[in-house]
N, C-alpha and C positions, 0 to 999 in steps of 0.2 A: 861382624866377623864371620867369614865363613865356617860353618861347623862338620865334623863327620859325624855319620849315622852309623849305626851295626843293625842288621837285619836280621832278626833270625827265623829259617825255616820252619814249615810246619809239614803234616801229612803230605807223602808223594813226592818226598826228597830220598828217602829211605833207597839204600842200596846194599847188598851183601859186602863185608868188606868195610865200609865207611868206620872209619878211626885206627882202624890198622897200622897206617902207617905214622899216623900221630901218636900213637901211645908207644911206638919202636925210635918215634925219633925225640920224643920229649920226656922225660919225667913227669912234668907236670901232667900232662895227658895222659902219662900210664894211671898215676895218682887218681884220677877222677873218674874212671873207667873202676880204678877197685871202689872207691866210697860209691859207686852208682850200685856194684856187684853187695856190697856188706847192706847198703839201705836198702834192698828188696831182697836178701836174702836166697838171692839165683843169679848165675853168671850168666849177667847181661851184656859183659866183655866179649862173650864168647859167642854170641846172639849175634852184637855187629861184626864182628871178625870173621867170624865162618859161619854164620847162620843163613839156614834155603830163604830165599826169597819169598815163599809160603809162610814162613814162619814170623819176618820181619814183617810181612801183610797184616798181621792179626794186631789192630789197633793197639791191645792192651799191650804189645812188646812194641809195638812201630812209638807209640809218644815216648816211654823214657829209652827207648834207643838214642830218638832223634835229637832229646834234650841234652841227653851226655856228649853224644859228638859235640855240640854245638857248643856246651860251656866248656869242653875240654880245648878246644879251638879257641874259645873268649879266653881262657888263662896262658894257652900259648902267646896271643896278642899281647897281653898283658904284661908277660914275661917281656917280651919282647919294645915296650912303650907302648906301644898302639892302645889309644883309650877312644872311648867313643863320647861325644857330648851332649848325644840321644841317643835316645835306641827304641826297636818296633821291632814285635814279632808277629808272624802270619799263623792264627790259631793257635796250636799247640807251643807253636815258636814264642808268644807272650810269655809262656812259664819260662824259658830260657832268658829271654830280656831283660823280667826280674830279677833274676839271677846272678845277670851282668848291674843292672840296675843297683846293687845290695839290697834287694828288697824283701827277697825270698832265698835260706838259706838252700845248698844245692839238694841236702839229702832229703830236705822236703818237699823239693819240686819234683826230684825222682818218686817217691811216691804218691804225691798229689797227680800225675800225669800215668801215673800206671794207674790206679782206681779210676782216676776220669775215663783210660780210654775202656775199662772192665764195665762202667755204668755207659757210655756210651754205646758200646758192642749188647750192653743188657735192654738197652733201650727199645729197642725194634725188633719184633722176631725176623730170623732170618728171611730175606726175601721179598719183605715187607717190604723194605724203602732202596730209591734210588735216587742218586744223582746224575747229572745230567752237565757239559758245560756247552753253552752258547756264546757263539764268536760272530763276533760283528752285529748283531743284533741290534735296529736303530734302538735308540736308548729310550725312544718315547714309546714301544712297541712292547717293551715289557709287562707291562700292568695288565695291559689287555689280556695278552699270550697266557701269562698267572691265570689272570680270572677267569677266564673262560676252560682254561687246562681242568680244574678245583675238581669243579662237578660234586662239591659235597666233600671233595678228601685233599692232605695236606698238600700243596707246593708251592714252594717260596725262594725269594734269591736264598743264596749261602753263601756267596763270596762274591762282590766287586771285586777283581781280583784287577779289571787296566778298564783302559775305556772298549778295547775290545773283546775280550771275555768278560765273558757273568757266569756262576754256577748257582746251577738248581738243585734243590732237594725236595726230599718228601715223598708221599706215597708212588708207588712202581709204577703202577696204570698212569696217576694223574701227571707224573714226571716223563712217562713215552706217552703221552697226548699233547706236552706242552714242548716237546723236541719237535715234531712234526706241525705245530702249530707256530713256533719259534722259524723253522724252514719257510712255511707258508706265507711268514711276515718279513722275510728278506736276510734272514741270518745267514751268514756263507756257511756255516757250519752247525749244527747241532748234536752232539755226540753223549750217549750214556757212559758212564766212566766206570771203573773194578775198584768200585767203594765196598767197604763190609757194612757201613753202616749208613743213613741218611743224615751228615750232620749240617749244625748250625741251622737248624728247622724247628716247630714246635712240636717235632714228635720228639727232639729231646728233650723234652720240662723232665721227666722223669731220669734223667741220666743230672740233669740240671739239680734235682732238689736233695739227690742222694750226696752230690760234691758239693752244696751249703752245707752238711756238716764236717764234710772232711777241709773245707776252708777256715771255718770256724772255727775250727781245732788248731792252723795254724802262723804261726807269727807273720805278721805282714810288715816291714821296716819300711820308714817315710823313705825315699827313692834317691840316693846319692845321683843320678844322672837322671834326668826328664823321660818318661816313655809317653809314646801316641799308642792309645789304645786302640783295640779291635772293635769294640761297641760302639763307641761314640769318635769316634776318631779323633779323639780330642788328647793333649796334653795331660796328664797324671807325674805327682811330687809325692801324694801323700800315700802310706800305704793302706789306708781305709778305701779309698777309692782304687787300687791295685787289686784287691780279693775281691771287690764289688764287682771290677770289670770281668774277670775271671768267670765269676755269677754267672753276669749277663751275656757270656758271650756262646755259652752254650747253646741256646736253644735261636741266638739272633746270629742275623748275616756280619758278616767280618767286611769291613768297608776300608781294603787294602788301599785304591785308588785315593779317595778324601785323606787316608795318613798320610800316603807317599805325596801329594799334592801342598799336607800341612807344613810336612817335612821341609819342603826347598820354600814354602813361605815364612820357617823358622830360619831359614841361613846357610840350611844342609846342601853343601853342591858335592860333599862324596859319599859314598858310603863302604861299607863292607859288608857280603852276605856270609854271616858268619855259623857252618855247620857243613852238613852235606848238598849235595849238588851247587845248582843255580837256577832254581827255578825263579827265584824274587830277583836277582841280576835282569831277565829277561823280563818281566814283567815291569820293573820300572824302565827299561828303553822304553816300554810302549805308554807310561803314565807322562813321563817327564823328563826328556833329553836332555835336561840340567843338570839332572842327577847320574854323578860319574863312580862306579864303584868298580870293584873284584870280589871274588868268592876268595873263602878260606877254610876248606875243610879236608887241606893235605899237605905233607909239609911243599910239595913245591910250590904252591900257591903264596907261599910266605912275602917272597921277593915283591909278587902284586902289591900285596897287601900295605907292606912297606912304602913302596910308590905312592900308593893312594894316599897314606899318610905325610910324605912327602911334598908332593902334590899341594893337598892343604894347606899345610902350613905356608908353602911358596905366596900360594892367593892370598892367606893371611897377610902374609908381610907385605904385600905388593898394597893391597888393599890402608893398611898403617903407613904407608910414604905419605908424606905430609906432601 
């Protein structure tokens, strides 16, 4: 039977503005926007609503920014029928997914995601690390490009993010040695990005072992709907293996592509991306033209969303004709 999936965002979806119009046009969405503002003890309402662009850049406000749009958006759906029968998120976006998943309650994903992104921003002094993304890169050319970039200092993938992008992180030098080394090897593009921090690399173990205990402090529920994690891009039910991945996905590459690939080999032919922008909408056109979704993180969007929903079900029935 065909399935929908919900996507949800991580860093670099972030916009001034994003949830405004959801918390004007919903309840529910206003509702989630104040438990985000009481669980951290600062209006974080006011941060995505009118807050500079500078401000939503600083990790430690961009993850429970990005998480509240996005579950405020998951309970609009909700309100509305639209359920998902998986769900994946990109990085940051994972904590949001549990969320949808029943796995992790909201107001402790909002502070589980402000301490993460405070120990990640604490991870690297400033300046130290950069990333990097390379497009089009053949995919056998990688390893080499790494190891020779190293020279003694960190860089490594950080996000299969399609089959034509990959991102780099790790140290500054070794990460602008392996862009021009990336070029050298046939990449149409290799570009450093306006990160604050160098994640998904082993210069965050230490951003990594500070959120082992703030994990460990909190409740992890077996998973009412199936998530494909970021670490092993594998299927998770139970919530011991939900905080585990959480773990390990700090300081290891997020293998977006193997989820989104898992995804349409579990059933998933729609999806929804469900928070701010549509950065994961574009990136699955280029994984797997099977997969047919829409974004949801304004109310006009809604009517898509519905569709997609729609849609599904159609296949579904179509698929049950005897």
């Amino acid at each position: 039977m065909p399935k929908l999936a919900f996507l949800f965002p991580g860093q670099g979806s972030q916009y001034s503005g994003m949830g405004k119009l959801l918390a004007e046009s919903y309840p529910v969405a206003k509702r989630t926007f104040e438990e985000a503002d009481e669980a951290l003890g600062f209006a974080l309402s006011e941060l995505c609503f009118s807050g500079s662009e500078e401000e939503l850049k600083k990790t430690e406000n961009t993850q429970p920014a990005l998480l509240t749009v996005s579950v405020a958006a998951f309970r609009v759906l909700a309100e509305n029928g639209i359920h998902p029968d998986i769900v994946a998120g990109h990085s940051l976006g994972e904590y949001s997914a549990l969320v949808a998943a029943g796995s992790l309650a909201f107001a402790d994903a909002v502070r589980l995601v402000r301490k993460r992104g405070q120990y990640m921003q604490q991870a690297v002094a400033a300046g130290a690390g950069a990333m990097a993304a390379l497009l089009k890169l053949p995919e056998e050319k990688l390893d080499g490009v790494l190891a020779e970039a190293a020279q003694g200092e960190v860089v490594t993938a950080a996000n299969f993010n399609s089959p034509d992008q990959i991102v780099i992180a790790g140290h500054v030098k070794a990460v602008e040695r392996a862009v021009e080394l990336a070029k050298a090897a046939g990449a149409k593009r290799a570009i450093l990005l306006a990160v604050s921090a160098p994640f998904h690399c082993p210069l965050m173990r230490p951003a990594q072992d500070k959120l082992r205990v703030d994990l460990d402090a909190t409740e992890f529920r077996d998973l009412a709907v199936p998530l494909v994690n970021n670490w092993q891009a594998a299927v998770i039910t139970r919530g011991a293996d939900a905080r585990q991945g959480l773990f390990e996905q700090v300081p290891n590459p997020v293998h977006w592509t193997k989820s989104m690939r898992l995804l349409a080999a579990e059933g998933v032919n729609r999806f929804v991306e469900v928070g701010a922008g549509s950065v994961l909408t574009g990136l699955c056109r280029n994984i797997d033209a099977s997969l047919v979704g829409a974004k949801f993180g304004e109310p006009g969007d809604l009517e898509k969303a519905i569709h997609i929903q729609t849609e599904r079900a159609i296949s579904t029935k179509s698929e049950n004709k005897p």
